[in-house]
C-alpha positions as CSV (number, residue, x, y, z in Angstrom):
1,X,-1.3,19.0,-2.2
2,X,-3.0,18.3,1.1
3,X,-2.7,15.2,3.6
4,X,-5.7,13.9,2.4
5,X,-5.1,13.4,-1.2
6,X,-1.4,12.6,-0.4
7,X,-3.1,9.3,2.1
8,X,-5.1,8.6,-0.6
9,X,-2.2,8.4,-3.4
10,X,-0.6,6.3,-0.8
11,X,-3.3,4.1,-0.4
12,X,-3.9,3.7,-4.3
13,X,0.0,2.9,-5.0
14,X,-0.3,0.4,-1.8
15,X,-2.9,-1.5,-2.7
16,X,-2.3,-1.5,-6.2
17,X,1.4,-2.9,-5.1
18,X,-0.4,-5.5,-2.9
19,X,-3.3,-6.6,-5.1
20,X,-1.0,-7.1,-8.4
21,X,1.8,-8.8,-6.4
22,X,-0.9,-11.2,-4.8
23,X,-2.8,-11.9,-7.8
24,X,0.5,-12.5,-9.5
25,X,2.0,-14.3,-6.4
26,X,-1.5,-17.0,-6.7
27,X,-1.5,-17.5,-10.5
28,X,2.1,-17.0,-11.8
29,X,4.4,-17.6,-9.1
30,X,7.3,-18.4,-11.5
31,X,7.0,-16.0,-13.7
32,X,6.7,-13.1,-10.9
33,X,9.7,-14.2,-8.7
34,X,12.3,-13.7,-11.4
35,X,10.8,-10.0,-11.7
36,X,11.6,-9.8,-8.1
37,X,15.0,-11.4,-8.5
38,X,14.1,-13.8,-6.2
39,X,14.7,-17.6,-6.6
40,X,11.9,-19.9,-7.8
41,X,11.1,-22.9,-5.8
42,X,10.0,-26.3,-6.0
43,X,6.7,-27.2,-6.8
44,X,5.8,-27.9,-3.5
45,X,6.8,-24.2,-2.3
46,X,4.8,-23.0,-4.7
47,X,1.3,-24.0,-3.1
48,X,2.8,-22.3,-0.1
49,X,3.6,-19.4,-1.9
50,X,0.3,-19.0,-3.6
51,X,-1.4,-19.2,0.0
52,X,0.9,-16.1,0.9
53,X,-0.4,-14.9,-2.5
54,X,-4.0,-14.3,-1.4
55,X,-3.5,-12.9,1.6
56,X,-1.1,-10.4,0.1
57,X,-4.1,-9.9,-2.7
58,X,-6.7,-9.1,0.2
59,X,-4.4,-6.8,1.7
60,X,-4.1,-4.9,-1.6
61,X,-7.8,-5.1,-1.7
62,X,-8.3,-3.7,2.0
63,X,-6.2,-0.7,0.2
64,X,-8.6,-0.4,-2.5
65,X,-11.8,-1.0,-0.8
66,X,-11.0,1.8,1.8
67,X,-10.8,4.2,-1.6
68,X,-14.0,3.4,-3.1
69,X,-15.9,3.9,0.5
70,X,-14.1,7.2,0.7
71,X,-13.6,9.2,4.3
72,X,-10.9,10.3,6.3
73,X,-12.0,8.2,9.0
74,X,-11.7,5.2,6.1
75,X,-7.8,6.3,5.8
76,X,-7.0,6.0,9.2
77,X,-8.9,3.1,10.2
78,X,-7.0,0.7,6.6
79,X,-3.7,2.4,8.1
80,X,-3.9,1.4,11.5
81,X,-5.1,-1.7,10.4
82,X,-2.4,-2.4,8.1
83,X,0.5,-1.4,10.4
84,X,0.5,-5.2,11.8
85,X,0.6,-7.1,8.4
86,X,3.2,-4.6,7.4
87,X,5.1,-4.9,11.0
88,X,4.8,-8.9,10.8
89,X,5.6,-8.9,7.1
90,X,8.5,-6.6,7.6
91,X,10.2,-7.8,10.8
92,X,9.8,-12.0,9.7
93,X,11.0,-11.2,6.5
94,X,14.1,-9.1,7.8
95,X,14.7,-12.3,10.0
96,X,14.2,-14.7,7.7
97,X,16.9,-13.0,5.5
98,X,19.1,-13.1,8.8
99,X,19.0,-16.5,9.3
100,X,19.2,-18.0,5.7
101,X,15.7,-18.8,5.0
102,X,15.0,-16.4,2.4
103,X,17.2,-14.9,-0.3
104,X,18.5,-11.4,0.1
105,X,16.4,-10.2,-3.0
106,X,13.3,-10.8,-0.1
107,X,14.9,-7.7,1.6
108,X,12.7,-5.6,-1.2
109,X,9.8,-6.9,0.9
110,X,10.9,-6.0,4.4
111,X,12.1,-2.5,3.4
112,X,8.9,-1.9,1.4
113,X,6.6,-3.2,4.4
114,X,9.1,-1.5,6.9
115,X,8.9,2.2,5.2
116,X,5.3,2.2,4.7
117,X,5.3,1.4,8.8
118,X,7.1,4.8,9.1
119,X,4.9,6.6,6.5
120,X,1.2,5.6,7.9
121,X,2.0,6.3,11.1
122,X,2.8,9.7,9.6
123,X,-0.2,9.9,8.1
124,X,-1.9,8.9,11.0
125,X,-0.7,12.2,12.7
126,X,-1.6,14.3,9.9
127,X,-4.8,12.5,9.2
128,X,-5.6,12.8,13.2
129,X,-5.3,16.4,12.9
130,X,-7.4,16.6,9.8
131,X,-10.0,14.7,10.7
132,X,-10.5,16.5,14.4
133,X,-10.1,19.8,12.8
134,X,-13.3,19.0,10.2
135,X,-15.4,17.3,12.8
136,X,-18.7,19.4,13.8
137,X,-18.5,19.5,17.5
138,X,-14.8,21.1,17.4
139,X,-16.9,24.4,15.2
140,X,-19.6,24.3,18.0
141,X,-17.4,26.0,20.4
């Protein structure tokens, strides 16, 4: 299996991930954080939590949306793009773990974010070479 296909799996299961999570995260909260054995809050946290929800769902959909316009160049551009809402996501939620403000079951969100840091970057290399090595100017010469 090449690089290419192996970005776009990645991209697929990502957004996929992020999408259902979001759309889960805005419209059923409490039924989705027991799934992710993490501990329902108030009401009030909730809204919160939904507004998290929709960012999380257009993340998923950048994932997605990069996939239906096809392109290498599509790939890269969604993982470098990515790489800070994943870093943000991965390093505040590692923190907030730290200091008490989120539950340890959270830690499934920073490891997730976290490894898929380590794997588009690695893509990015691999892409990077793909994508110079198919480009018409480097057969010209």
């Amino acid at each position: 299996m090449n690089h290419v296909r192996l970005a776009r799996l990645l991209a697929l299961a990502a957004g996929l991930l992020d999408f259902g999570t979001g759309i889960g995260l805005v419209f059923l909260p409490a039924k989705i954080l027991p799934l992710l054995r993490v501990p329902v809050p108030t009401d009030e946290a909730l809204v919160y939590l939904r507004f998290v929800g929709a960012f999380v769902t257009a993340i998923g959909a950048c994932y997605l949306l990069a996939l239906v316009r096809g392109g290498v160049a599509r790939l890269r551009t969604l993982f470098e793009f990515t790489l800070l809402f994943r870093f943000a996501t991965g390093i505040f939620s590692g923190f907030a773990i730290a200091r008490g403000w989120l539950a340890l079951p959270w830690a499934g969100v920073a490891a997730t974010d976290l490894a898929l840091i380590v794997i588009q970057l690695w893509f990015l290399t691999k892409l990077q070479i793909t994508d110079v090595s198919s480009s018409p100017s480097s057969s010209s010469h």
